[in-house]
DRENTIKOL-237653 format. One record per residue (C-alpha): x, y, z; residue number from 1; chain. Coordinates in pm, 1 decimal, decimal comma. Layout:
N
((X Y Z) NUM "A")
...
REM end
This chain:
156
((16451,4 -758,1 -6972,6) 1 "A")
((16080,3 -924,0 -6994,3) 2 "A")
((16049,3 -1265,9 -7100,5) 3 "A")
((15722,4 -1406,4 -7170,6) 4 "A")
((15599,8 -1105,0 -7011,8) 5 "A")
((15759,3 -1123,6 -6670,0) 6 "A")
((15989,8 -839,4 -6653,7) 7 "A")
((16348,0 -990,7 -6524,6) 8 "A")
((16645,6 -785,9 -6377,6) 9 "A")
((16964,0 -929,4 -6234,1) 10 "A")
((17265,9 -817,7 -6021,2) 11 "A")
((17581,8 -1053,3 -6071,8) 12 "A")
((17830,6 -1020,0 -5872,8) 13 "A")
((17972,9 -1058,4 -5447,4) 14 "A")
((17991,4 -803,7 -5180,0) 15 "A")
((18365,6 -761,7 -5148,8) 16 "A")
((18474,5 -540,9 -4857,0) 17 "A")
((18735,6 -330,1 -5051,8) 18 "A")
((18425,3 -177,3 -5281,7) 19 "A")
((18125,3 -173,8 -5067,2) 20 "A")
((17991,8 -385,6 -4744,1) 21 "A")
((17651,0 -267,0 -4730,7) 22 "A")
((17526,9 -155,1 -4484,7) 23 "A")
((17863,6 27,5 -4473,8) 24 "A")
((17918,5 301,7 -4756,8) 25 "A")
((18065,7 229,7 -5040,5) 26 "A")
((18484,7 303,7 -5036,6) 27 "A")
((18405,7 299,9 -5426,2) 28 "A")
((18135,0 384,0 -5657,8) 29 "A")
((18219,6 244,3 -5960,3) 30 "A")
((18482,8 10,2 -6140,4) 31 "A")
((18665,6 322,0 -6285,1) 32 "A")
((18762,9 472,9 -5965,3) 33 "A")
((18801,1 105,4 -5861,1) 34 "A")
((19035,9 58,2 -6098,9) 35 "A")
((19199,2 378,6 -6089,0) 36 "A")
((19302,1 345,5 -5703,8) 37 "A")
((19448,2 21,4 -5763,3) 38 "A")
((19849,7 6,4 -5827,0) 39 "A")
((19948,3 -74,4 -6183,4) 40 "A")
((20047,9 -455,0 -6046,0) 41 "A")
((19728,1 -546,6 -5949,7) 42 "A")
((19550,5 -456,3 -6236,5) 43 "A")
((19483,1 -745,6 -6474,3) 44 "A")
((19511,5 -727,0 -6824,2) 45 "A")
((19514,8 -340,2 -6790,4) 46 "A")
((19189,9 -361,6 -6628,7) 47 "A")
((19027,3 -455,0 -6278,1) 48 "A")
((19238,4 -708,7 -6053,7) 49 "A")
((19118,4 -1036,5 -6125,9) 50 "A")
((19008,4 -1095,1 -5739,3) 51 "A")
((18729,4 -823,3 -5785,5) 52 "A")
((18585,6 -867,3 -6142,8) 53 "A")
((18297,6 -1001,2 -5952,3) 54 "A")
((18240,3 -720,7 -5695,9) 55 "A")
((17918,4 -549,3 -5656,3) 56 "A")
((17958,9 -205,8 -5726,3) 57 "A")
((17718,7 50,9 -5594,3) 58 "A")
((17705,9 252,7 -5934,2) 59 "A")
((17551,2 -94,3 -6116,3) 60 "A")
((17291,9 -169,6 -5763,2) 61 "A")
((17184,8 190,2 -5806,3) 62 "A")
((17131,6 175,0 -6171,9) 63 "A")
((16895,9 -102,4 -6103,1) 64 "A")
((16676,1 137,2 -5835,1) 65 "A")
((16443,9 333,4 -6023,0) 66 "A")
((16329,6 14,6 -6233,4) 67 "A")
((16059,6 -259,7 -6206,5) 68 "A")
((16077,1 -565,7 -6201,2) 69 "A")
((15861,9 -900,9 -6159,5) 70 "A")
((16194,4 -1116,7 -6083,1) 71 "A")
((16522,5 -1026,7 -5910,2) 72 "A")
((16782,4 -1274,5 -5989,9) 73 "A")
((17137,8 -1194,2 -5764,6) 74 "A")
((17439,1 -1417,6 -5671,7) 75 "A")
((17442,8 -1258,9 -5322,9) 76 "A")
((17123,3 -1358,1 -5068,8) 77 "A")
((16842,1 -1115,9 -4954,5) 78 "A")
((16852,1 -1034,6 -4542,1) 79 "A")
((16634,6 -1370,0 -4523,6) 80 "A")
((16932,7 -1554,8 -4591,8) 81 "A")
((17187,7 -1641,3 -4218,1) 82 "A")
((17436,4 -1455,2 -4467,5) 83 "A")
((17246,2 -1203,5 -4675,4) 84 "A")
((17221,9 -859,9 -4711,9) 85 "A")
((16936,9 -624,9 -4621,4) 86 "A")
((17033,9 -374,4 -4887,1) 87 "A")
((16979,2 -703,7 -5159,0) 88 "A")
((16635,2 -751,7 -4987,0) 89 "A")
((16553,8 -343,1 -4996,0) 90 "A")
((16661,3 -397,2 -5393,6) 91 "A")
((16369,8 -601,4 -5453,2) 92 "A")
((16171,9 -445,1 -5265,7) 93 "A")
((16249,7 -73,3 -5481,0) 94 "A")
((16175,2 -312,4 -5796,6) 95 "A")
((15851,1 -424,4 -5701,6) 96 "A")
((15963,0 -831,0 -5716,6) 97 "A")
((15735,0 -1049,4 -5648,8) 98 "A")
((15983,6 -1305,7 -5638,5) 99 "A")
((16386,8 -1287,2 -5577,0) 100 "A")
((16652,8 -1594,4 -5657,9) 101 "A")
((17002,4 -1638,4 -5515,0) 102 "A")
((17252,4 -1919,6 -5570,8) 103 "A")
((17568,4 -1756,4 -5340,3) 104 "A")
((17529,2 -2021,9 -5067,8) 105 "A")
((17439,2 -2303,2 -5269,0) 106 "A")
((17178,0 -2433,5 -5080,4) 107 "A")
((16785,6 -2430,0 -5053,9) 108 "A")
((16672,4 -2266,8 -4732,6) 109 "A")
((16254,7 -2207,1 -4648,7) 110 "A")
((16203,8 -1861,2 -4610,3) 111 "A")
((15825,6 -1908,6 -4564,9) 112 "A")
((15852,2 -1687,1 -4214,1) 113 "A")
((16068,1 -1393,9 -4412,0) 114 "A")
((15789,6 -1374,9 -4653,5) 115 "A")
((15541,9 -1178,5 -4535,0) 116 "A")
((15845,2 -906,9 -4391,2) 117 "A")
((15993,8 -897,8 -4690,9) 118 "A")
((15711,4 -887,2 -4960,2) 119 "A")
((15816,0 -1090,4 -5213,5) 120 "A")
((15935,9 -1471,2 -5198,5) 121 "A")
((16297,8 -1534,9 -5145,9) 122 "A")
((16443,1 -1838,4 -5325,9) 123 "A")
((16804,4 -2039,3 -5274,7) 124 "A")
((16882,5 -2228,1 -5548,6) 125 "A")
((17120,9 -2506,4 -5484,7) 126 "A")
((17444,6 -2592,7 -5617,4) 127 "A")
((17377,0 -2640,7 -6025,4) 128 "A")
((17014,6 -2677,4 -5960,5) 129 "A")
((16680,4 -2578,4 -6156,3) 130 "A")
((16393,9 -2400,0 -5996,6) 131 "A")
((16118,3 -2264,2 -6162,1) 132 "A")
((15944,5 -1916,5 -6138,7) 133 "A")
((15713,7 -2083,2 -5852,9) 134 "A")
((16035,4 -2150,5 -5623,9) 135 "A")
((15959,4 -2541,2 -5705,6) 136 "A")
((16234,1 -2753,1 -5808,2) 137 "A")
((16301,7 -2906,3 -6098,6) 138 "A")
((16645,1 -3043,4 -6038,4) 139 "A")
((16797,3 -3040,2 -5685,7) 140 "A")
((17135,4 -2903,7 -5656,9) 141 "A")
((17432,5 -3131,5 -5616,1) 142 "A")
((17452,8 -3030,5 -5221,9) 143 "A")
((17090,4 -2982,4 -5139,5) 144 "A")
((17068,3 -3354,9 -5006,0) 145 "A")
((17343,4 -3319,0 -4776,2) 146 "A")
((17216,1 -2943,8 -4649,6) 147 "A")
((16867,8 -3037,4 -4723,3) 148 "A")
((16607,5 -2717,0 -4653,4) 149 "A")
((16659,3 -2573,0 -4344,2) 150 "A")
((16545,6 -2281,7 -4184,4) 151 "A")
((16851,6 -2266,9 -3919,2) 152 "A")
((17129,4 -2160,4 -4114,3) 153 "A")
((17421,2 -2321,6 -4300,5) 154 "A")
((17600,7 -2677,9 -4173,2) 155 "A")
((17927,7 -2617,0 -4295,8) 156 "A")
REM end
């Protein structure tokens, strides 16, 4: 998608450990054989168990590779992230991003030291918050004044 000219791609969606745990292969590859190994009582509506209609699966990641992209916009966090995943950072990276957003954790963290590794800028945006292209924020998330931006990880 390009809007305004800055090409856009985004990959919804959690790691879930029954589909794929990067940097573990994948135990499925897409929501069909998901769906399909599943018992009948599990399935919901017919379709994929309710639990994992947000899973990332590996078909939908690797349908992203072989594009570009200015922005990466993901629910889970780049490697950067105490909780992230290198295989979300190695996704913008393949894209070309200059600049990746994540909102899993719900908090702003400064990844100015990961920025230079990584080659793009990594972004948290907090709980219901609004941050520009530039990383800047517009509206704080509801929890960023309690968690504040911290480089050290997540105060639960």
């Amino acid at each position: 998608m390009s809007v305004a000219g800055v090409r856009i791609a985004g990959l919804g969606g959690i790691v879930r450990g029954q589909v794929w745990r990067p940097p573990e292969p994948p135990r499925v590859h897409a929501q069909a054989e998901f769906i399909a190994q599943c018992g009948r009582g599990k399935r919901w509506r017919g379709g994929m168990p309710r639990t994992h209609r947000s899973a990332i699966f590996p078909a939908d990641y690797e349908a992203l590779l072989g594009q570009r992209a200015d922005v990466l916009v993901t629910h889970e966090a780049p490697a950067c992230h105490p909780y992230g995943f290198a295989a979300i950072t190695e996704l913008a990276q393949q894209l070309g991003a200059k600049t990746a957003f994540h909102d899993h954790h719900h908090d702003r963290l400064d990844y100015s030291e990961a920025n230079g590794r990584n080659r793009f800028k990594a972004v948290g945006v907090g709980l219901r918050g609004i941050t520009d292209q530039g990383g800047n924020v517009i509206v704080a998330g509801e929890l960023d004044e309690e968690r504040g931006d911290r480089k050290e990880g997540i105060r639960e």
